[in-house]
C-alpha positions as CSV (number, residue, x, y, z in Angstrom):
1,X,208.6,-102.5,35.9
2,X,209.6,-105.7,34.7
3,X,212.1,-106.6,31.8
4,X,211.8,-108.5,28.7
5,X,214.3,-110.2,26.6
6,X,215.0,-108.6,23.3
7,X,214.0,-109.8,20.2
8,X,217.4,-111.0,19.8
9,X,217.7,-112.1,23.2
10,X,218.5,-115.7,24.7
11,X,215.5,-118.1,25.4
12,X,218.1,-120.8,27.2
13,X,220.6,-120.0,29.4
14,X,222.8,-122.5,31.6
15,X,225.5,-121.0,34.0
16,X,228.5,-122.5,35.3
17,X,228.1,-120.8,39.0
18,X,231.9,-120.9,39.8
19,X,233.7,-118.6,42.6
20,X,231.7,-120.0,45.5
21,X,235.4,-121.0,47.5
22,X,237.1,-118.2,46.3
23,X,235.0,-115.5,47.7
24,X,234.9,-117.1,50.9
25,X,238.5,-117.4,51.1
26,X,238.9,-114.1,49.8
27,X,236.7,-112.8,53.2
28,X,238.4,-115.3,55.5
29,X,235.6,-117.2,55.8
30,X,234.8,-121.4,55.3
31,X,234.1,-122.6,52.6
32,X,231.1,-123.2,53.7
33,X,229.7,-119.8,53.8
34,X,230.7,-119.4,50.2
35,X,228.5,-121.6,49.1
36,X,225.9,-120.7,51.1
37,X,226.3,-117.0,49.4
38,X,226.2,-118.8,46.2
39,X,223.2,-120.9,46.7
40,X,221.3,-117.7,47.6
41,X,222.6,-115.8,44.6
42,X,220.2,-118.6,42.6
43,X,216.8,-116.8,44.0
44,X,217.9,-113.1,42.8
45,X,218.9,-114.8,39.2
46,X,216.1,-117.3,39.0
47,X,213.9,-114.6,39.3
48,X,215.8,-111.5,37.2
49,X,216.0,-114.4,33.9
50,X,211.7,-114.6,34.3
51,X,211.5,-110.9,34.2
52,X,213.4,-110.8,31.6
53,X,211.3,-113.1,29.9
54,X,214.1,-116.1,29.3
55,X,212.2,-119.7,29.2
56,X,214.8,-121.4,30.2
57,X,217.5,-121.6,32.7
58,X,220.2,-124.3,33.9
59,X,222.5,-124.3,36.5
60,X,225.2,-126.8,37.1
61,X,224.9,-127.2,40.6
62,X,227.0,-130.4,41.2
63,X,228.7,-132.1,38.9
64,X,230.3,-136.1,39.0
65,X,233.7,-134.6,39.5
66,X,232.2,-133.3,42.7
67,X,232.0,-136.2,44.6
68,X,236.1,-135.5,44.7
69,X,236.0,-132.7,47.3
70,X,236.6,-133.0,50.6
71,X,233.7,-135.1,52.8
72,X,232.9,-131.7,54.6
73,X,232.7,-129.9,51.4
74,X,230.1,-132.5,49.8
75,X,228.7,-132.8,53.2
76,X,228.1,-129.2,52.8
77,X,226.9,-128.9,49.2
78,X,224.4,-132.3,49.4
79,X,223.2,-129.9,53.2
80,X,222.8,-126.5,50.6
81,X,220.7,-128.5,47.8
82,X,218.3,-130.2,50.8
83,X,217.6,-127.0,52.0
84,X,216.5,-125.2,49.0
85,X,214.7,-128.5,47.6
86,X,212.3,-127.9,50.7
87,X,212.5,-123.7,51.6
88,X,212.6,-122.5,48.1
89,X,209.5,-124.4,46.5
90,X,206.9,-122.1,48.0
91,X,208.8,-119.3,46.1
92,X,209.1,-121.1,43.0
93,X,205.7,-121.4,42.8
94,X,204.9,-117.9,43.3
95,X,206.9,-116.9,40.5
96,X,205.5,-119.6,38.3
97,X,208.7,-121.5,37.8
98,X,208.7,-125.0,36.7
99,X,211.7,-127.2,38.3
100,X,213.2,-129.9,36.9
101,X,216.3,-131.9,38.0
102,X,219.0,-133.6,35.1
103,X,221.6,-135.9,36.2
104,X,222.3,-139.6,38.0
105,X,219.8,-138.7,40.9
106,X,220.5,-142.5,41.9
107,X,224.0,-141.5,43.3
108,X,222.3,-139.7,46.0
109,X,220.9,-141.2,49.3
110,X,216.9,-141.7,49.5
111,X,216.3,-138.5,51.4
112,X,217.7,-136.4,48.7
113,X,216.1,-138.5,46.1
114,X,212.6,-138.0,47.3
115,X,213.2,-134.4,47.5
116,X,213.9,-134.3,44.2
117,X,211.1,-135.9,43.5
118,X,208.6,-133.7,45.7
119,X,210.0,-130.7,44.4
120,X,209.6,-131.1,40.3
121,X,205.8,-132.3,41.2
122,X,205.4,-129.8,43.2
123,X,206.1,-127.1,40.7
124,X,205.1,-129.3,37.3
125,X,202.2,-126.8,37.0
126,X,204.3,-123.8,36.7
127,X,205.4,-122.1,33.1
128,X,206.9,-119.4,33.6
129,X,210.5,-120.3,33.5
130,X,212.0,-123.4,33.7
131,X,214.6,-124.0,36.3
132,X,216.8,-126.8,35.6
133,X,219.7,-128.6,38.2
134,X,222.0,-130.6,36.5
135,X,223.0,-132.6,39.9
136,X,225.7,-135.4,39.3
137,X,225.7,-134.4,36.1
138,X,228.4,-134.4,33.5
139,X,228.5,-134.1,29.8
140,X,229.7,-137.2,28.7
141,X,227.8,-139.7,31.2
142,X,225.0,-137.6,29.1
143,X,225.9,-139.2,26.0
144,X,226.7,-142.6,27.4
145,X,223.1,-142.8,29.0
146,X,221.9,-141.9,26.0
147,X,223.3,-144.3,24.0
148,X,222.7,-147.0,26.6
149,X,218.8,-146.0,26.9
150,X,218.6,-145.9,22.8
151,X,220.1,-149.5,23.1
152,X,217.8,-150.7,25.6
153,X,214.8,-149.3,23.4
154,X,215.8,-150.7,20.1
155,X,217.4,-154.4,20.7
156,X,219.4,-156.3,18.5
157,X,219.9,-152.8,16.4
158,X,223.3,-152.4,15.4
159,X,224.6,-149.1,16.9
160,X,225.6,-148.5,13.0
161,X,222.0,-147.3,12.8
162,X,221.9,-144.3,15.1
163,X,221.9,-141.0,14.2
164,X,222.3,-137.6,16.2
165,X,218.0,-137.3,15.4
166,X,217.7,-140.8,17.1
167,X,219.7,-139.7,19.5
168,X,218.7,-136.7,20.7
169,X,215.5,-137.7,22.4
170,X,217.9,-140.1,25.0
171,X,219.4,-137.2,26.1
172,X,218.7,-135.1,29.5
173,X,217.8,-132.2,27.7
174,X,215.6,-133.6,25.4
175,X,212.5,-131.7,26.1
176,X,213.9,-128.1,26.4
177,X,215.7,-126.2,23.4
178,X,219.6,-126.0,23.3
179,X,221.3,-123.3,25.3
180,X,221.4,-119.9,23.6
181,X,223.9,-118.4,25.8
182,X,226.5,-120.1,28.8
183,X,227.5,-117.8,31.5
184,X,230.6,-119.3,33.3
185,X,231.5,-116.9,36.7
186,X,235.0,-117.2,38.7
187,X,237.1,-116.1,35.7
188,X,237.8,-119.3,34.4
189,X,237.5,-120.3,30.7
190,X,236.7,-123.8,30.1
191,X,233.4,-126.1,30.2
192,X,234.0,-128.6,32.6
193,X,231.8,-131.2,31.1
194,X,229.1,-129.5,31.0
195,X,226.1,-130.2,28.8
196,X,228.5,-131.3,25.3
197,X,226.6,-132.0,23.0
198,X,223.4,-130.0,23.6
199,X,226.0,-126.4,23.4
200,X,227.1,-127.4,20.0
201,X,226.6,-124.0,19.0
202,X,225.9,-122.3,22.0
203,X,227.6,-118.5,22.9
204,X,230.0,-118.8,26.1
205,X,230.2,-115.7,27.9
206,X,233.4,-115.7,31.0
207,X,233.2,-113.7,32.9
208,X,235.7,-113.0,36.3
209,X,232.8,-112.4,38.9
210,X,232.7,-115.0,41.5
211,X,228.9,-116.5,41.7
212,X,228.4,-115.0,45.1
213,X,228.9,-111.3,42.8
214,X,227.0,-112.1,39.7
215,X,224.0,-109.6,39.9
216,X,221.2,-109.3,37.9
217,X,222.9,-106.0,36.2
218,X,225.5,-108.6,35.0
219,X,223.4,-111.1,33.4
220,X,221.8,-108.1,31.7
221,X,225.5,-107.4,30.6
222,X,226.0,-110.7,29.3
223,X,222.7,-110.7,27.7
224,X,223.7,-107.0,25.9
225,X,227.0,-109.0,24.3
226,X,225.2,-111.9,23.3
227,X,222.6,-109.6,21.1
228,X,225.8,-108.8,19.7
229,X,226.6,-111.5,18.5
230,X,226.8,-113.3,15.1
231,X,225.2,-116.5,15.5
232,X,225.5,-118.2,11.8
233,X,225.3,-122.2,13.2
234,X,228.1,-123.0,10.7
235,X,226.4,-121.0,7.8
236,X,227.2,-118.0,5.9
237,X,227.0,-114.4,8.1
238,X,224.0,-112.8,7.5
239,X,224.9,-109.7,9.7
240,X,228.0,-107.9,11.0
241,X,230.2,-110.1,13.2
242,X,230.7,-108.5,16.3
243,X,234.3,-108.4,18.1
244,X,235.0,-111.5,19.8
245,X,234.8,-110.7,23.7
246,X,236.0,-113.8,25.8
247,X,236.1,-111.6,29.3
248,X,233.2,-109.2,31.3
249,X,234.4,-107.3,34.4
């Protein structure tokens, strides 16, 4: 049967899918096969948000501090994204999910590129759920762009003028609302540069399952806290706060 989301339930979330190493490692395996795990974790959590009737989700899939890794490693991830631009897209569309791709795609070789390319035409159609990659992506090369693109598109305008509203529509994420809820796996606590200004006011949920272990029982978990919580977007509470909760098992 499937789910739906709550009243109070997210329509955005973005994930942070961290752990992808460390359970190989953990297993004795390469590296490799971690994030191969990983990258097929995506299809089970793709699917479980649309049945649970979330709009929209975003996964950081490789970010500009990436490039940093090990040749074999990017070698690796850049082999992992290729693949599932071209075997997951008949999927997608069966499950009416709309892909879209965020990010400096130009840092990528042409192949990749045109994948990219194939892949959000191929599924523009779709509405059940958006699926957005943020690929070379990082938070603040967001708001540089951004300011760079609202530049080019208002010459000799002092950038005294701009304001977050004229700002906002430079931005990757321009078309989809801001992030309800941020899932980061692997135990870790921080953002890594990830989408800044859009998660302003966003929940963060940390949890210490690796990616290769987050199930669709645990994104119903973090979906059951973030009902919880108070969200009062710098206003006056409305409703009972709810204890502060910055681990999930």
């Amino acid at each position: 049967m499937p789910h739906t989301a709550p009243a109070a339930g997210p329509q955005h979330v973005a994930i942070i899918m961290d752990g992808n190493r460390r359970w190989a490692s953990a297993r004795g395996l390469p590296k490799a096969v971690g994030h191969g795990a990983g990258s097929r974790r995506v299809r089970a959590i793709v699917q479980a948000c649309g049945e649970r009737g979330i709009s929209h989700l975003t996964l950081f899939a490789f970010s500009t501090e990436n490039w940093r890794r090990p040749l074999d490693e990017v070698s690796s991830l850049l082999g992992l994204l290729s693949l599932y631009l071209q075997k997951e897209i008949g999927n997608l569309n069966a499950q009416g999910v709309r892909l879209r791709v965020i990010g400096d795609t130009s840092g990528f070789d042409q192949r990749v590129q045109a994948l990219i390319r194939d892949a959000q035409a191929s599924t523009d159609h779709n509405r059940s759920i958006t699926l957005t990659l943020a690929l070379n992506y990082g938070g603040r090369w967001d708001m540089l762009q951004a300011v760079k693109a609202w530049q080019l598109a208002h010459p000799g305008q002092s950038a005294e003028t701009i304001s977050e509203a004229a700002l906002e529509p430079y931005l990757q994420m321009a078309d989809a609302p801001a992030p309800d809820l941020m899932i980061r796996t692997g135990g870790e606590s921080r953002m890594s540069n990830f989408m800044l200004w859009q998660m302003a006011y966003t929940e963060l949920y940390f949890t210490d399952l690796l990616w290769p272990e987050f199930t669709p029982e645990a994104l119903d978990q973090a979906i059951a806290w973030f009902a919880k919580r108070d969200r009062r977007f710098g206003g006056e509470s409305t409703i009972a706060t709810a204890p502060i909760q910055s681990k999930a098992s």
